[in-house]
C-alpha positions in Angstrom: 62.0 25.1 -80.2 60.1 22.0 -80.8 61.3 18.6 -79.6 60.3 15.2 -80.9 60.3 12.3 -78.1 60.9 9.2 -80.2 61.1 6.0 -77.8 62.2 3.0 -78.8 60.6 2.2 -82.3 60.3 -1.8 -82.6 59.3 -1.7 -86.2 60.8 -4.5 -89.0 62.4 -2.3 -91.8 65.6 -3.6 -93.7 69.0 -1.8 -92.4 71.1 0.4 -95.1 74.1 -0.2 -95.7 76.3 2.3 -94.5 78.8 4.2 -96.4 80.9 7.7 -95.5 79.5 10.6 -93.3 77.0 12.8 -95.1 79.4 16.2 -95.0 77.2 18.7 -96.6 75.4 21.3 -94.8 72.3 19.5 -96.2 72.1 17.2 -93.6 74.5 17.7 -90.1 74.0 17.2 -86.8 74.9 18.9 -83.5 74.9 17.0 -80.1 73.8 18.9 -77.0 73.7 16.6 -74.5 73.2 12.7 -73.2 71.8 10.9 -70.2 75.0 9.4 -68.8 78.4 11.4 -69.6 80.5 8.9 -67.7 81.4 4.9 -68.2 78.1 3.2 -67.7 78.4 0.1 -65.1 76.0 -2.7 -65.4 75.9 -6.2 -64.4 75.8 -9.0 -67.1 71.5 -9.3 -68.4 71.0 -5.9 -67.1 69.5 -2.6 -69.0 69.3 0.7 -69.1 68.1 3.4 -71.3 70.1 5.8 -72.8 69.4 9.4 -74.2 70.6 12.0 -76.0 69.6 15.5 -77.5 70.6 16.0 -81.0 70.0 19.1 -83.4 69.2 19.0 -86.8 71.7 21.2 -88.0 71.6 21.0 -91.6 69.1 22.6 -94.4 66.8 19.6 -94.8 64.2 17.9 -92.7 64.7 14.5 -92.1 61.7 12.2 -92.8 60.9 9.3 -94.3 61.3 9.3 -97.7 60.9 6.9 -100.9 60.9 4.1 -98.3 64.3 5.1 -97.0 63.9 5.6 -93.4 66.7 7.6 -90.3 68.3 4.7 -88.8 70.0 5.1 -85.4 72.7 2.4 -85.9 75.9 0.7 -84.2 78.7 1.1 -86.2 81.1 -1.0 -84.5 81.6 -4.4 -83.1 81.0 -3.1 -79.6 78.5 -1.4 -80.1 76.5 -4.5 -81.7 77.4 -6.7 -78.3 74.9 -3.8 -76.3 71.9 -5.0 -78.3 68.4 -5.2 -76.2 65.4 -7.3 -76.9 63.7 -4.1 -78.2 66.4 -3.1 -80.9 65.2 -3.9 -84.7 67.6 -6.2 -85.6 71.4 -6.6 -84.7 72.7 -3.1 -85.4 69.8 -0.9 -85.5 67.8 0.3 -81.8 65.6 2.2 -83.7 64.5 4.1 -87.0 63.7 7.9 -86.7 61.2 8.0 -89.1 58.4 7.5 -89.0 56.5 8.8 -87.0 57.9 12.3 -87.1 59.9 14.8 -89.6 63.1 16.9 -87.6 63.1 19.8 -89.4 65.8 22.4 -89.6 66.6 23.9 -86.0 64.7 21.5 -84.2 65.8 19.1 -81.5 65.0 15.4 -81.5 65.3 13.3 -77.9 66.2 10.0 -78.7 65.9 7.2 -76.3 67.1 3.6 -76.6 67.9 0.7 -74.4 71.6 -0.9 -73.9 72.0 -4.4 -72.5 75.1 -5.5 -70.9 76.5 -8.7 -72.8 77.8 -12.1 -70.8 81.3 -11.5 -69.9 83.3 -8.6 -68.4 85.3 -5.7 -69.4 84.3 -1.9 -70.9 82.4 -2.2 -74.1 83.2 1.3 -76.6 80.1 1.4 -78.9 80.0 3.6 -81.4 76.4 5.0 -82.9 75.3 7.2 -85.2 72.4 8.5 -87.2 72.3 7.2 -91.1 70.3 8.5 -93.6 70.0 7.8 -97.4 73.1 5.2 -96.2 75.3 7.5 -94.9 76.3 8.4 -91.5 74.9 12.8 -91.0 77.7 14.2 -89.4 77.8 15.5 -86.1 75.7 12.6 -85.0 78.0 10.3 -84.1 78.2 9.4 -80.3 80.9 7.1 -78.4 79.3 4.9 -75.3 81.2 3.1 -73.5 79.9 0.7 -71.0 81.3 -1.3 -68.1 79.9 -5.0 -67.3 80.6 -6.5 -64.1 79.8 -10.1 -62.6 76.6 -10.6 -61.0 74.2 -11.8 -63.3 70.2 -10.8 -63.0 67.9 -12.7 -65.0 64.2 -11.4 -66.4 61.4 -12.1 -64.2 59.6 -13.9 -67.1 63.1 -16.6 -66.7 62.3 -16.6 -63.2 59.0 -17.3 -63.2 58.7 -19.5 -66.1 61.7 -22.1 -64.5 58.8 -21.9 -61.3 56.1 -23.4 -63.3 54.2 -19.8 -62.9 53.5 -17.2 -65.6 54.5 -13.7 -67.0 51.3 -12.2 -65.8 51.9 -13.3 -62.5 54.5 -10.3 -61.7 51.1 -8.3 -61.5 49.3 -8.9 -58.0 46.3 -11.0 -58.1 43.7 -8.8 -56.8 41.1 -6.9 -58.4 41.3 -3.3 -56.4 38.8 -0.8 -58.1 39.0 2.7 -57.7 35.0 4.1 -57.5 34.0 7.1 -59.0 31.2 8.2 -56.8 29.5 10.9 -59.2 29.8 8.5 -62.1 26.5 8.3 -64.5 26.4 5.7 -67.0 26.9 7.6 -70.9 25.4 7.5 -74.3 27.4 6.9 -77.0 26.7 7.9 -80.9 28.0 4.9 -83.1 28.2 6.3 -86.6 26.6 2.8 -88.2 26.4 4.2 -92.3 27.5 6.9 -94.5 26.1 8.2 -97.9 28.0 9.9 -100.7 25.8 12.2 -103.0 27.0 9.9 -105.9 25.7 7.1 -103.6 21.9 8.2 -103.1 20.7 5.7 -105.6 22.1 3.0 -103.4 21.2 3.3 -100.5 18.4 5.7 -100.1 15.3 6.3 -99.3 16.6 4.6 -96.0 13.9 1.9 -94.5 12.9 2.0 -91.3 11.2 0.0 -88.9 10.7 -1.0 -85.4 10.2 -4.9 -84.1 6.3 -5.1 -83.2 5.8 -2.1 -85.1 6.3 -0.1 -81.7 5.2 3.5 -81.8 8.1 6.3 -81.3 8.4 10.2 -81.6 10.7 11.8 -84.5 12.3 15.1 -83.5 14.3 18.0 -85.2 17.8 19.7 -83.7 16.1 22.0 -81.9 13.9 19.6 -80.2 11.3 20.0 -81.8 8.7 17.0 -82.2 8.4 16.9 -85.8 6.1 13.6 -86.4 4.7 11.0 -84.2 4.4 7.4 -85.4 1.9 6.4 -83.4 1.6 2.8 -85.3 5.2 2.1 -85.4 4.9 1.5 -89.3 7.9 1.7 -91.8 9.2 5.2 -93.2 11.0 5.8 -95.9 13.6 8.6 -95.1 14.9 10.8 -98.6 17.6 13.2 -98.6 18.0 16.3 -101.3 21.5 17.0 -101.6 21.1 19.8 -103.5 18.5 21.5 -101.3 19.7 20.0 -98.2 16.3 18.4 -97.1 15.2 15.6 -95.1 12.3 13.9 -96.6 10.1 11.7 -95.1 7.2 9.2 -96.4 5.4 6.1 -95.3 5.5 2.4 -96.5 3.0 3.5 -99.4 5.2 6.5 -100.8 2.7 9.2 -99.1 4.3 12.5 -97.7 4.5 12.4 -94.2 7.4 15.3 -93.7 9.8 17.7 -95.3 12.4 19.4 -93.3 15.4 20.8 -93.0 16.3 19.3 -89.8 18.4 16.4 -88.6 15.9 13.5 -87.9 16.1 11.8 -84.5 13.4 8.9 -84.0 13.3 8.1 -80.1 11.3 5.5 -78.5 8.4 6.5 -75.7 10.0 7.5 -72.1 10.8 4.8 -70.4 10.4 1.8 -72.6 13.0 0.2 -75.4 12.6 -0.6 -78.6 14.6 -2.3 -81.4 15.0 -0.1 -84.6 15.4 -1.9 -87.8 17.3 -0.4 -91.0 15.4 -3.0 -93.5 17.5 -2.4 -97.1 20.8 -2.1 -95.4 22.5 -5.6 -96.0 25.0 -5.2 -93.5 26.7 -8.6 -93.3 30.0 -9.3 -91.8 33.1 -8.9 -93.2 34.7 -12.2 -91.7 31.9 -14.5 -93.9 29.3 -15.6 -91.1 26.1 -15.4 -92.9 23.9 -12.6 -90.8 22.7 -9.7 -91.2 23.6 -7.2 -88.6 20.8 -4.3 -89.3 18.8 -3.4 -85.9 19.5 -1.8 -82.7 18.9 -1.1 -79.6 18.4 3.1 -78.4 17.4 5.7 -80.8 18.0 6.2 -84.5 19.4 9.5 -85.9 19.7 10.4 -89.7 21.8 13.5 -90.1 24.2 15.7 -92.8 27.4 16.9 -92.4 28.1 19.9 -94.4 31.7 19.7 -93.6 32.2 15.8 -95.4 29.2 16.1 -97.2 27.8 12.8 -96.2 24.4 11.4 -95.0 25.1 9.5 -91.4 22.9 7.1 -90.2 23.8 7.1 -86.3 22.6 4.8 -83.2 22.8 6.3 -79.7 22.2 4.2 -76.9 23.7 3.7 -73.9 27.3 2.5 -73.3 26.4 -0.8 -71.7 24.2 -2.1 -74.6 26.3 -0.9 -77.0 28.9 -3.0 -75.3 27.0 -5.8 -75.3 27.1 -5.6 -79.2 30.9 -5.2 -79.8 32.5 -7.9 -81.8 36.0 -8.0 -80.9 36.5 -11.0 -79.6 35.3 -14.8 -80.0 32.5 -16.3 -77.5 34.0 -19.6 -76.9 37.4 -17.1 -75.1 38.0 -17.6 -71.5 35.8 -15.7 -69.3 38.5 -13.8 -67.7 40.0 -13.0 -71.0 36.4 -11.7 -72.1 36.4 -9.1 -69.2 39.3 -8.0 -70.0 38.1 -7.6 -73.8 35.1 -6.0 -72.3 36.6 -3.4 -70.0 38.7 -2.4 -72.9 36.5 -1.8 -75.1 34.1 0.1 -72.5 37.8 2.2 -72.0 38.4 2.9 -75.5 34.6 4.0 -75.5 35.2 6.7 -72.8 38.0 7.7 -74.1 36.5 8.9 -77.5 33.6 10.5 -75.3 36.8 12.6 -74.0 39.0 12.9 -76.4 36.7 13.5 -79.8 38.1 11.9 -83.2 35.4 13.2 -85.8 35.7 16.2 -85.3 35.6 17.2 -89.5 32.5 18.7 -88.6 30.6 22.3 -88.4 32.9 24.4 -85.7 34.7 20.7 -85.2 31.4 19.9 -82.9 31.5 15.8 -83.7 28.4 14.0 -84.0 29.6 10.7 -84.0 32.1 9.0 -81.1 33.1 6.4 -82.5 32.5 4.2 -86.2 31.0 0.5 -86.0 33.9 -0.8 -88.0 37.8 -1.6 -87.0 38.6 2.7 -87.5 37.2 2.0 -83.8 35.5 -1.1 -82.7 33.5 -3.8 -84.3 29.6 -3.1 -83.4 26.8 -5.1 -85.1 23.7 -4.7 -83.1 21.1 -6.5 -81.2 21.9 -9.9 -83.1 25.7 -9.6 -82.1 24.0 -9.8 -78.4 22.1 -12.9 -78.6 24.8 -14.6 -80.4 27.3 -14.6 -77.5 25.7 -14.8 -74.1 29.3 -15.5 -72.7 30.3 -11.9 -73.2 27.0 -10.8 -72.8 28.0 -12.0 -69.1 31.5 -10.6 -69.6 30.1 -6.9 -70.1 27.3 -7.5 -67.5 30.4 -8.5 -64.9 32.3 -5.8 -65.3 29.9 -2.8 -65.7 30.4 0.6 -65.3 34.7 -0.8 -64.8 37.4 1.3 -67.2 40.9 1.2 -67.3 42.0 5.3 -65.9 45.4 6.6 -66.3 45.8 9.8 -63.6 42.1 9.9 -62.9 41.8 10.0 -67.3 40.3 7.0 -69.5 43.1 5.7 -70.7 43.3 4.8 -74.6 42.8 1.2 -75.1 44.0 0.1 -78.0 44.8 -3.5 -78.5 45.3 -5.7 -81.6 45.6 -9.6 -82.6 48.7 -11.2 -81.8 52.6 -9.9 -81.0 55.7 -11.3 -82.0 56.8 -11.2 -78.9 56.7 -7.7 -77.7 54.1 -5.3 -77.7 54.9 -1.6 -79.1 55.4 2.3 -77.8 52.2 3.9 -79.6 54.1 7.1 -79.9 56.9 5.3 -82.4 54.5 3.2 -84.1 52.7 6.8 -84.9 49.0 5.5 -83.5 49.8 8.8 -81.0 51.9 11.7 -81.9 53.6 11.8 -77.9 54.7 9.4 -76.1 51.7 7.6 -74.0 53.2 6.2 -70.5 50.7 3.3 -70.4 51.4 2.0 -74.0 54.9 1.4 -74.2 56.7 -1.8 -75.4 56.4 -5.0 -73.2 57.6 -8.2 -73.8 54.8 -11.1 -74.6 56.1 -14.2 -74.3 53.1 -15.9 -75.6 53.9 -14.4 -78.7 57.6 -15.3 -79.4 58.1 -17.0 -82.5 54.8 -15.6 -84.0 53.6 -13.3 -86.6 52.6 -9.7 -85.9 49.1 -9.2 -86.5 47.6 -5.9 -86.4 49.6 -2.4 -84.5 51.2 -4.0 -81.5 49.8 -1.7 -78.8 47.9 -2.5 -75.9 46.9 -6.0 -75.3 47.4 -8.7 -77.4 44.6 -10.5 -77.7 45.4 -14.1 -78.4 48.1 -13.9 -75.3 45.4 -12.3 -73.3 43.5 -15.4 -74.1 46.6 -17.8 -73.4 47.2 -16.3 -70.0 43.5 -16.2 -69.0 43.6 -19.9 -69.8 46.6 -20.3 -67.3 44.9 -18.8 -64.3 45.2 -14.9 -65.0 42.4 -12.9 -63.5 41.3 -9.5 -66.1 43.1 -7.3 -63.5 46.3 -9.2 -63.8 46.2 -8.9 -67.7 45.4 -5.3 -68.4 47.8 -4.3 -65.5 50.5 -6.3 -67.3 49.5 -5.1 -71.3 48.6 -1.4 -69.8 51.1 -0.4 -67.6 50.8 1.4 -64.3 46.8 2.0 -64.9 44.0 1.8 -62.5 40.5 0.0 -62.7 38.0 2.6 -62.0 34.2 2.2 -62.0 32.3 5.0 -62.7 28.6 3.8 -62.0 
């Protein structure tokens, strides 16, 4: 029998109002069990997390549906006094969908947090799952918890009233685990796709190479399938229909026809920059370039599966690091390792862990996208326009984040609201990931959610790197319990 883990969802979705217990077998519910049977005890600040096992007992699935989310709610006074900092609003600890449906028969494992108001005494809250408004029976649960004198306090308070920071709670040292077999990667950045109805747009594809440097073009099986000796422009076609690769130079002569993926790689030993000349590829946040060459080889191949031409750079990680745009060059250095190591982390995680796998026998030829579906990458010019994290990914090379010996995933995002998010109830991970779960981020109180809220938030990265936090000290806060690992 299945069971859904869902961990304290932070998301900001209004409350129902709540009306008489659903009583048809449409929708019942059937407790099993609970994390603490007895009176809870607690001191006054302090929290804990409560669970408990419930059963879909009834003959519909419950999902989200016409915007009308399962609410885990307190239904009493008392129970609104245990609110936590990670509840959605006054009477609600979390939503139940989404990210997952409970069908019929399966069992859901619901965790939440309960804080122990100011003052003493035994506290009987009352909770209960609501859906469409209305309490599903069976899923109501009585908690009763017992506060005590003896006040703790956060160690953000603590710190804070000693003039010192949030981050500081992480030690200030910059331990790396080596990997002593590590070799540094390629990675295959998907940069364009075509559409059949878009072949008038965008083909025949242009391509050249800075000095006209000579390279070798070669087919799927290896196969050297032209050499272009005088590094001039090509003109690469593709037949749709057929499924052809066609290939001709600057002046419209025939140079090749095949059915082969085309892979143009530069002599052994020596690096070129390839150059896709009628791809206008400015950036989306106004600054007037065009992003269109690269460092590594150049691939032009179809997938069946999607039916789309790729255009795809492979090169190694490092330089394709030194071409991601996440982050602003004028950013505190530490701050910009810390963007740097996460982004080299999120790379070696999709080398793992494929995502494009809507391919023949789901064999990917793509890791990652150059856009935000993964990480910002705009070439060589990126590079020379921001030396700073040029030194940033130069600093920290070869350096992940690793969670159990694994690259961890590294998302991150713009700015919290105060608290960052569990991935596995925002839905960017279907279970529950042990090093993305909610933190609090003081820089962030009082602000504006931008972007998922997992990982590290990138402006308080930036705030606490201008406060004295080394890049160790903030991914060990935003990523918890990981290791730095360098694999070459």
């Amino acid at each position: 029998m299945k069971k859904r883990f869902l961990l304290l969802l932070i998301l900001f979705l209004a409350a129902p109002q709540i009306a008489s217990a659903l009583q048809t077998s449409d929708y019942s519910a059937l407790r099993l069990a609970q994390s603490h049977p007895n009176i809870i005890e607690l001191k006054i600040g302090e929290t804990i997390s409560f669970g408990m096992i419930l059963r879909n007992n009834g003959s519909k699935t419950w999902y989200f549906q016409n915007n009308d989310p399962i609410y885990l709610k307190a239904i009493n006074d008392e129970a609104k006094k245990l609110k936590s900092a990670n509840w959605l609003d006054d009477s609600t600890p979390f939503t139940l969908s989404p990210p997952y449906p409970i069908n019929p028969g399966e069992e859901a494992t619901l965790k939440f947090d309960l804080s122990a108001p100011s003052g003493g005494g035994i506290h009987w809250g009352k909770f209960a799952i609501v859906f469409h408004g209305q309490i599903i029976a069976g899923s109501e649960i009585e908690i009763p918890v017992k506060v005590t004198n003896g006040a703790i306090s956060s160690p953000f308070s603590q710190t804070q009233s000693n003039n010192s920071y949030y981050w500081q709670i992480i030690p200030a040292t910059n331990d790396l685990v080596v990997n002593q077999n590590g070799a540094e990667p390629k990675i295959r950045v998907g940069l364009l796709y075509i559409e059949k109805t878009e072949n008038k747009k965008y083909l025949p594809l242009e391509i050249s190479t800075h000095g006209q440097k000579s390279y070798d073009v070669y087919g799927d099986k290896n196969q050297l399938l032209l050499k272009n000796t005088k590094g001039e422009k090509i003109k690469i076609s593709f037949d749709f229909t057929r499924k052809r690769y066609i290939v001709d130079d600057a002046q419209n002569h025939r140079l090749l026809t095949t059915d082969s993926p085309l892979l143009m790689v530069p002599p052994a030993n020596s690096e070129i920059i390839f150059k896709l000349d009628n791809w206008k590829n400015n950036t989306f946040w106004g600054e007037p370039v065009t992003d269109n060459e690269y460092y590594g080889q150049f691939k032009v191949e179809y997938n069946p599966v999607t039916e789309r031409l790729w255009v795809i750079n492979q090169l190694p990680i490092e330089k394709y690091l030194e071409s991601v745009a996440e982050a602003g060059d004028d950013a505190p250095m530490e701050f910009l390792k810390a963007q740097a190591v996460a982004a080299r982390t999120y790379a070696f995680y999709r080398l793992k862990i494929p995502k494009y796998t809507a391919a023949v026998n789901k064999v990917p030829f793509i890791d990652v996208r150059d856009t935000q579906a993964d990480q910002v990458y705009r070439g060589v010019k990126k590079s020379e326009r921001a030396p700073n994290f040029l030194q940033a990914v130069q600093e920290t090379r070869g350096i992940i984040m690793t969670y159990m010996g694994d690259p961890a995933l590294a998302y991150y995002f713009a700015q919290s609201d105060g608290k960052t998010r569990s991935a596995n109830l925002v839905g960017m991970t279907k279970k529950l990931i042990p090093y993305l779960v909610a933190k609090d981020d003081p820089p962030g109180k009082g602000k504006k959610l931008l972007g998922h809220g997992v990982g590290m938030p990138q402006r308080s990265a930036i705030t606490a790197a201008g406060q004295g936090a080394t890049y160790s000290q903030i991914l060990k806060y935003y990523y918890t319990n990981i290791d730095l690992t360098r694999m070459y």
